[in-house]
TORKEGU-188417 format. One record per residue: residue in three letters; x, y, z of N, C-alpha, C in turn. Coordinates in pm, 1 decimal, m for minus. Atoms other than C-alpha are relative to their C-alpha. Example, Ala and Ser with C-alpha at 12.3 -4.5 7.8 and 13.67 -1.06 7.14 Angstrom:
<rs>
resn,neast,nnorth,nup,caeast,canorth,caup,ceast,cnorth,cup
ALA,89.0,m119.0,0.0,1230.0,m450.0,780.0,90.0,120.0,0.0 $
SER,m82.0,m119.0,m6.0,1367.0,m106.0,714.0,m77.0,109.0,73.0 $
</rs>
This chain:
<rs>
resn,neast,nnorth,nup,caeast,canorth,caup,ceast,cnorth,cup
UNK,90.9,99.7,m53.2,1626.7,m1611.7,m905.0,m129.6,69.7,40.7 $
UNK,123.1,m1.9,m33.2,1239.6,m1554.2,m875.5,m68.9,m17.5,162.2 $
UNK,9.8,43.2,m92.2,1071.7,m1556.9,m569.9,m102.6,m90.6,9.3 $
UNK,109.4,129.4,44.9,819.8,m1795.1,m498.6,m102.5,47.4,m19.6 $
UNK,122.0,m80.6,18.7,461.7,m1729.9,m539.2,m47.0,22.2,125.6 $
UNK,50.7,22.5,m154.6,247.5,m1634.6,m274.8,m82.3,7.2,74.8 $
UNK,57.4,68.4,m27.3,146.7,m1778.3,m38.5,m156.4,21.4,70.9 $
UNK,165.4,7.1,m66.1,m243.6,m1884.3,57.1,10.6,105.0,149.1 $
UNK,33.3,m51.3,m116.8,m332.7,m1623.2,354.9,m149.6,38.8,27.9 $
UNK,141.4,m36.5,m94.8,m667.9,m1535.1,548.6,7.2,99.7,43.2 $
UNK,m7.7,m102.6,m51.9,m706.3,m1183.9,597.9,m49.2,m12.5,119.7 $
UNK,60.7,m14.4,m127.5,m901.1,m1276.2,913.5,73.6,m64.9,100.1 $
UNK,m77.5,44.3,m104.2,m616.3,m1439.2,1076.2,134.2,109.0,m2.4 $
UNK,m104.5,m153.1,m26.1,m391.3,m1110.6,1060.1,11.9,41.3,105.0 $
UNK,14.4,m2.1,m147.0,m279.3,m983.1,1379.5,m97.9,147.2,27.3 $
UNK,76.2,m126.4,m48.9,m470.9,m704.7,1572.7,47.4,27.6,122.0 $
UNK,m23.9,m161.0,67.6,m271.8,m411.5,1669.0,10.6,m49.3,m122.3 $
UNK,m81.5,21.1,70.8,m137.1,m411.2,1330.5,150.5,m17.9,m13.7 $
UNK,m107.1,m5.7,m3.8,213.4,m503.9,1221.3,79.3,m22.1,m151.8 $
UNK,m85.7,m45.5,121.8,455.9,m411.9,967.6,111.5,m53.2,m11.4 $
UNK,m111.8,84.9,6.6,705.9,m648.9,806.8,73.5,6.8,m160.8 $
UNK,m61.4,13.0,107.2,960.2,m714.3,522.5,m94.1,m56.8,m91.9 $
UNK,49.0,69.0,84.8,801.1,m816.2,182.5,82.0,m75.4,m74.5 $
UNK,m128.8,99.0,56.6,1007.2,m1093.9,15.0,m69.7,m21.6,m183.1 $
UNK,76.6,m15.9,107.5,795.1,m1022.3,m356.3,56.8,142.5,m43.7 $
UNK,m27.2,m147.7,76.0,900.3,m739.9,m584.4,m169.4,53.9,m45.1 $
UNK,101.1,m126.7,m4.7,622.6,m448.9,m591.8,m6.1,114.2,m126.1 $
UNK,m6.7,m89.4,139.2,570.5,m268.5,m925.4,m142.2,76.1,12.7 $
UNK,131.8,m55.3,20.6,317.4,42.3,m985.5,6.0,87.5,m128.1 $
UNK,9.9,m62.8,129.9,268.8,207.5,m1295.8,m129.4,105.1,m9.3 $
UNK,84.4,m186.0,35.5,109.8,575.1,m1411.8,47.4,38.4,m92.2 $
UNK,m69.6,m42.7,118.7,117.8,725.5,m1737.5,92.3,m84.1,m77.2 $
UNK,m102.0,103.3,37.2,264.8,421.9,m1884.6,154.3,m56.8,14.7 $
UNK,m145.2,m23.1,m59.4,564.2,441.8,m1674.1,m7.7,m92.3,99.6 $
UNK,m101.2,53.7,m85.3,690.4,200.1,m1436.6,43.0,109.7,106.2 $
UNK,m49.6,m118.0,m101.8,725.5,476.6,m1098.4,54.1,m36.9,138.1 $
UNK,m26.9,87.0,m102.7,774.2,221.4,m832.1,43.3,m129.7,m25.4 $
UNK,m21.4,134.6,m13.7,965.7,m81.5,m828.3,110.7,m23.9,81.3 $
UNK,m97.8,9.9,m155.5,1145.5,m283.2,m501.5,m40.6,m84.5,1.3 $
UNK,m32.9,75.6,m70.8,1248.7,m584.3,m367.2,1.7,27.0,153.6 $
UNK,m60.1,m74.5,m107.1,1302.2,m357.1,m58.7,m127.2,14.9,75.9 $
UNK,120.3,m60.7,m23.0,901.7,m317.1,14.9,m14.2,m18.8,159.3 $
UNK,79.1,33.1,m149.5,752.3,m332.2,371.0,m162.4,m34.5,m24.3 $
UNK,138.5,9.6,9.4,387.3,m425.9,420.6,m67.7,3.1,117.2 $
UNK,123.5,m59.2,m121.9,129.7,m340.6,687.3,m93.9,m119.9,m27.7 $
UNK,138.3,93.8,m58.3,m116.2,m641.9,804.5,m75.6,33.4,105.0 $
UNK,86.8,m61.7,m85.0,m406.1,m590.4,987.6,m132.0,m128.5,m1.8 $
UNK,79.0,107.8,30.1,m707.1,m843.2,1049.3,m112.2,66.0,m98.7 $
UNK,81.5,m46.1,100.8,m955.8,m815.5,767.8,4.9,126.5,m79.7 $
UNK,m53.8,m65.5,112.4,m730.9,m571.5,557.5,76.0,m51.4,m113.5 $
UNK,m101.4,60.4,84.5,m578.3,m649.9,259.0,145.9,51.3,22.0 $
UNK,m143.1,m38.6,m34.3,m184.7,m581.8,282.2,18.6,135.5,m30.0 $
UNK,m73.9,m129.4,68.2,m50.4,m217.0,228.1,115.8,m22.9,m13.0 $
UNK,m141.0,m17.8,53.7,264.0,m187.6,38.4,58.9,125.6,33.1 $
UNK,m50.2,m127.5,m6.5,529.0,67.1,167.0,103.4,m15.3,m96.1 $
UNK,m122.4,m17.3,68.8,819.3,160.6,m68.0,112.6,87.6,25.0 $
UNK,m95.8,m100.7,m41.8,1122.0,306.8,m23.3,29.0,134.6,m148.3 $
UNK,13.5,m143.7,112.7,1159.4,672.4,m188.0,82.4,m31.7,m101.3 $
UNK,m135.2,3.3,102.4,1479.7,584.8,m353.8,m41.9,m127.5,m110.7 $
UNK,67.2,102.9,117.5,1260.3,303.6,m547.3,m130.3,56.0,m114.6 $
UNK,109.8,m89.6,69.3,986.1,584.2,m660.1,109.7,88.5,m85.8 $
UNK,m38.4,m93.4,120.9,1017.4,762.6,m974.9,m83.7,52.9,m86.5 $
UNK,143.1,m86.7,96.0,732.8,1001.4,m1043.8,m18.4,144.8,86.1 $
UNK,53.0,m112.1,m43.6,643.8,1352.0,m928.2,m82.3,m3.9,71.6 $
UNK,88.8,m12.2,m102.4,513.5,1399.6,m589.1,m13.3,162.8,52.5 $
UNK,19.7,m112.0,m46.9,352.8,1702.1,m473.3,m129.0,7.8,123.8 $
UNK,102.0,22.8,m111.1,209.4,1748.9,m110.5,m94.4,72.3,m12.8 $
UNK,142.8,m62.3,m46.0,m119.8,1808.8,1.6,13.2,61.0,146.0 $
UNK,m7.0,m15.4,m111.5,m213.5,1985.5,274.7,m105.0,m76.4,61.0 $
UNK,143.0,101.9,m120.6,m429.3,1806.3,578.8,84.5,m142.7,17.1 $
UNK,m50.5,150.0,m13.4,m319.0,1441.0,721.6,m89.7,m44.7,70.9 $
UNK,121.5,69.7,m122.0,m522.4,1186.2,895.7,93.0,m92.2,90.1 $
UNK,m128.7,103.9,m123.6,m424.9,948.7,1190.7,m39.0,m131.1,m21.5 $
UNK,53.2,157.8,19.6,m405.7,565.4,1193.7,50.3,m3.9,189.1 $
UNK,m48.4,53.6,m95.1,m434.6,425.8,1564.3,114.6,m49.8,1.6 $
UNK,m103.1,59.0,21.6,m154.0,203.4,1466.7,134.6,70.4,4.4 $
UNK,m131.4,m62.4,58.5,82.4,418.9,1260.8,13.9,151.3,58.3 $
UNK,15.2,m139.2,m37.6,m3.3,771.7,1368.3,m37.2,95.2,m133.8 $
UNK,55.4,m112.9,71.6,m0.8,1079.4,1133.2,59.2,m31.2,m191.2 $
UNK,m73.8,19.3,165.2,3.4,1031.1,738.4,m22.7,152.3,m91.9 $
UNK,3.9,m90.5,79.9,65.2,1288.5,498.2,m22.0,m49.2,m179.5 $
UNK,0.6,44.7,114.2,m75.2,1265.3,142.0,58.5,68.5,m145.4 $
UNK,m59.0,m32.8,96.3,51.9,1346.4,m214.6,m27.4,m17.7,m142.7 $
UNK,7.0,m10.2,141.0,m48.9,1389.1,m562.0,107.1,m101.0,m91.9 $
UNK,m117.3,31.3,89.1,152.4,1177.2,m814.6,m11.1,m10.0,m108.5 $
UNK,44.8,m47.2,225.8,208.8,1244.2,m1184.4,148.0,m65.0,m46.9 $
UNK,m153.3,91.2,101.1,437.3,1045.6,m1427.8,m60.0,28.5,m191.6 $
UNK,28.1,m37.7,120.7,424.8,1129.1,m1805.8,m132.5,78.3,m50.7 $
UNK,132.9,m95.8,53.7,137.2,1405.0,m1832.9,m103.5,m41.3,97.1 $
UNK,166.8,101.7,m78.1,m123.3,1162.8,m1567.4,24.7,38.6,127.4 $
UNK,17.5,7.9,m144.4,m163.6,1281.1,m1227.7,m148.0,m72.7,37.6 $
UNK,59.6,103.7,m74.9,m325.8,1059.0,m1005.1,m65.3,108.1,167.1 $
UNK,m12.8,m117.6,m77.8,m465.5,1323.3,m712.3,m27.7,m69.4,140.9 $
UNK,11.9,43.8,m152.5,m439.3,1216.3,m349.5,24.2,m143.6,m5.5 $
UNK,m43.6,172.1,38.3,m275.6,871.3,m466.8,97.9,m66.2,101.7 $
UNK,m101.1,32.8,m79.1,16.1,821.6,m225.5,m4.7,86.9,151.7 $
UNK,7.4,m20.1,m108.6,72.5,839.1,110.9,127.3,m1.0,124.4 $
UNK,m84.3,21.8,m106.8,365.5,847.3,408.6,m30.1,18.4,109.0 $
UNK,m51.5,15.5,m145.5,423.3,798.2,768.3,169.8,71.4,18.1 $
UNK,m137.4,m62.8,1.8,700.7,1064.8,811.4,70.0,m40.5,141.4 $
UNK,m15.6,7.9,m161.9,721.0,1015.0,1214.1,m107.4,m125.2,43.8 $
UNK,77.2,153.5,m64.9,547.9,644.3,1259.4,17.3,m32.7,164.7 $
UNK,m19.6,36.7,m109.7,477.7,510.8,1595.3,131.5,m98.3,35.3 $
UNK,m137.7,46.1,7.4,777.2,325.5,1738.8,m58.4,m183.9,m83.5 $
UNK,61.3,134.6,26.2,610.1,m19.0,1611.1,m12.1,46.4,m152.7 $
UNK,m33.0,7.1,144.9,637.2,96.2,1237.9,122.3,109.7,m29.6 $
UNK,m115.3,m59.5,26.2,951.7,311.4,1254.8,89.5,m60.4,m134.5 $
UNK,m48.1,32.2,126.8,1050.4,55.5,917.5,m86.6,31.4,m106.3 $
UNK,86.6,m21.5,149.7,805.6,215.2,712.9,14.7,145.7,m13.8 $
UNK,m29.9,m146.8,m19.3,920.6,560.5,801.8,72.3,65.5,m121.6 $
UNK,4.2,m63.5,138.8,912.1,769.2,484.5,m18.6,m84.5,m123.2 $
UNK,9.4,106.3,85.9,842.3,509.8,288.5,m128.5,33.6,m68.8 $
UNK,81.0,m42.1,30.9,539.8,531.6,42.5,m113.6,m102.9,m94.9 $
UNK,88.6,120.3,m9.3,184.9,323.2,17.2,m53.1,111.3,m133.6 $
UNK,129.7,m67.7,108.5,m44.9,391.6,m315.9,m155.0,m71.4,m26.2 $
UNK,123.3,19.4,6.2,m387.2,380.8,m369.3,32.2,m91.1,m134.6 $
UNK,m19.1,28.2,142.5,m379.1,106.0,m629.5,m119.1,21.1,m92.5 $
UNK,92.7,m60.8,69.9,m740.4,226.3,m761.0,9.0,132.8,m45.2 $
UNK,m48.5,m129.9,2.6,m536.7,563.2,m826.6,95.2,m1.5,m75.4 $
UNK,m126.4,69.8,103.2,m271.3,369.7,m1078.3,m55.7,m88.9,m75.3 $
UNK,38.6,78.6,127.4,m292.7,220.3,m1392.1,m19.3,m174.8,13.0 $
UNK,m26.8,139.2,m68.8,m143.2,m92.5,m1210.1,81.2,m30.1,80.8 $
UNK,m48.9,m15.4,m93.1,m26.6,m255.7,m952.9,58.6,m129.7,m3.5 $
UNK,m31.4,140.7,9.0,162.4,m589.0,m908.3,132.9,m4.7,107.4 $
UNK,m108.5,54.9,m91.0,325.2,m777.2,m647.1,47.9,m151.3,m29.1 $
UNK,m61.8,172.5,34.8,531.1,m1106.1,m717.6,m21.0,m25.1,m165.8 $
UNK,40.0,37.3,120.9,407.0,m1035.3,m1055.2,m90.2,m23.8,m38.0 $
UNK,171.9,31.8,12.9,43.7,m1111.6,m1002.7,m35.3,171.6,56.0 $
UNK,60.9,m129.0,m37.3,m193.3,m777.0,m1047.9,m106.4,m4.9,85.1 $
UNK,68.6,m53.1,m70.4,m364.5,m620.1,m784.4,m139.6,54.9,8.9 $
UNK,151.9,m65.6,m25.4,m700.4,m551.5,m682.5,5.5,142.9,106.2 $
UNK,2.4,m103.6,m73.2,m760.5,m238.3,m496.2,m129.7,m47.8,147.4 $
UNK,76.5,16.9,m94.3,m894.8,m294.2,m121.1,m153.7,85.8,m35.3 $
UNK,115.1,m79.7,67.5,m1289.8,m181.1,m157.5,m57.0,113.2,82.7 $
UNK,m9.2,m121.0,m58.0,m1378.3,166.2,m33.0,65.0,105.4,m75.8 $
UNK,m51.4,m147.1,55.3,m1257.5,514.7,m90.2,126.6,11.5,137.0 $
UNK,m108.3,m67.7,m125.7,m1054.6,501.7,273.7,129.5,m83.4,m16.8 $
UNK,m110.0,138.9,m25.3,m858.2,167.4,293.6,108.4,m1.8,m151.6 $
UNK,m67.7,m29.5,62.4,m539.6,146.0,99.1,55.7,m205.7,m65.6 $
UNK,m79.1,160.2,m5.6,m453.5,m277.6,67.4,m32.1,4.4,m142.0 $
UNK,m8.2,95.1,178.8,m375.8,m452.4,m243.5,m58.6,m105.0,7.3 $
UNK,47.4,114.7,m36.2,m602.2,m753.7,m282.8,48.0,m78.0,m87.4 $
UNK,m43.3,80.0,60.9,m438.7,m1024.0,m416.4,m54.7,m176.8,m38.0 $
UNK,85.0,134.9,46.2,m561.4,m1395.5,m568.2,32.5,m43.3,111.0 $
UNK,m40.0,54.1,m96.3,m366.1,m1538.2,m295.7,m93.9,39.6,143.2 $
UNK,79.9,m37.1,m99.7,m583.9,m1372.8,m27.2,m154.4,m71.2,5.0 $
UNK,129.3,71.5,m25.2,m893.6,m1561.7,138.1,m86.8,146.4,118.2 $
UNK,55.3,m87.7,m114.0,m1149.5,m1405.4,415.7,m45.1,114.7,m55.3 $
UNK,56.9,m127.0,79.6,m1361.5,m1087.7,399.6,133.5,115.6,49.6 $
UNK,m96.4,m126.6,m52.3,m1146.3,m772.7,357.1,m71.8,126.3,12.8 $
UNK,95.8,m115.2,m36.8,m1331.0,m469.8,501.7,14.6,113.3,m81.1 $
UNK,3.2,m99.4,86.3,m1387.7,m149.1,328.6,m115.0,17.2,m103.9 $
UNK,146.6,11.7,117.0,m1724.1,m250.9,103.5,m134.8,66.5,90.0 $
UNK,113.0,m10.3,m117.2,m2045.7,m146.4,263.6,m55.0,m75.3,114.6 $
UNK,43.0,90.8,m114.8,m2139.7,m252.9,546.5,88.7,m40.2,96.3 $
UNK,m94.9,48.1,m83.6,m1799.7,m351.4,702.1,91.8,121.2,15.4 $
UNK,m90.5,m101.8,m39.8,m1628.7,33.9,758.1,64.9,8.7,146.8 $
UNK,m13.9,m43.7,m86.4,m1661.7,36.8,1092.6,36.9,m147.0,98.1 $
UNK,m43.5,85.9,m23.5,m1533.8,m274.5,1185.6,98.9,2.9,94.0 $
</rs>
């Protein structure tokens, strides 16, 4: 059974802290013409005027990760560590991301793993493809279903 489609949201009615919940949409990402991520199992990160981040669980990834050194902090989540990912000959360089030790308020996304979808061939949730939030920092998937401005373009970084 399919899930439904989904549904109309307003990035500007998202909560603020952020909060991190079950995704009820299967999550597919592809590199090197491979299929490296796919889950029913996803989590997602809302935030007001972000598009959603997708977390995945490791045991749903299937591509070559190799860490970087350096991490940055999210007020929210705390310390992320990033990672190279390569699937059939294509690395993708600083594409993926974890929360190894999340604050206690995302402890369900703990090791779990978000991708830059402007860093993948493609990205699709529910089956509808992904836009990449706009920026070089922000990580959300923008989806048709999404209304409201989502920050990350010029002018709205510091929001």
């Amino acid at each position: 059974m399919s899930a439904p489609p989904l549904p109309a949201e307003d990035v500007q009615t998202y909560p603020r802290p952020a909060v991190a919940e079950p995704m009820a949409h299967r999550v597919e990402n592809f590199l090197g013409g491979k299929l490296i991520a796919d889950t029913e199992r996803a989590m997602r990160v809302l935030a007001t005027h972000h598009a959603p981040t997708y977390y995945i669980p490791p045991d749903d990834v299937d591509a070559d990760l190799s860490a970087l050194p350096g991490q940055s902090f999210c007020e929210w989540k705390g310390m992320a560590r990033y990672f190279d990912v390569a699937a059939n000959g294509q690395t993708a360089a600083r594409a993926a991301w974890t929360y190894v030790n999340p604050t206690a308020g995302f402890i369900g996304i703990a090791g779990y793993l978000a991708f830059y979808a402007s860093k993948m061939e493609l990205c699709r949730v529910g089956g509808v493809e992904v836009e990449p939030q706009p920026g070089d920092f922000y990580g959300g998937w923008i989806t048709p279903n999404l209304t409201g401005i989502v920050k990350g373009g010029p002018g709205t970084e510091h929001w």
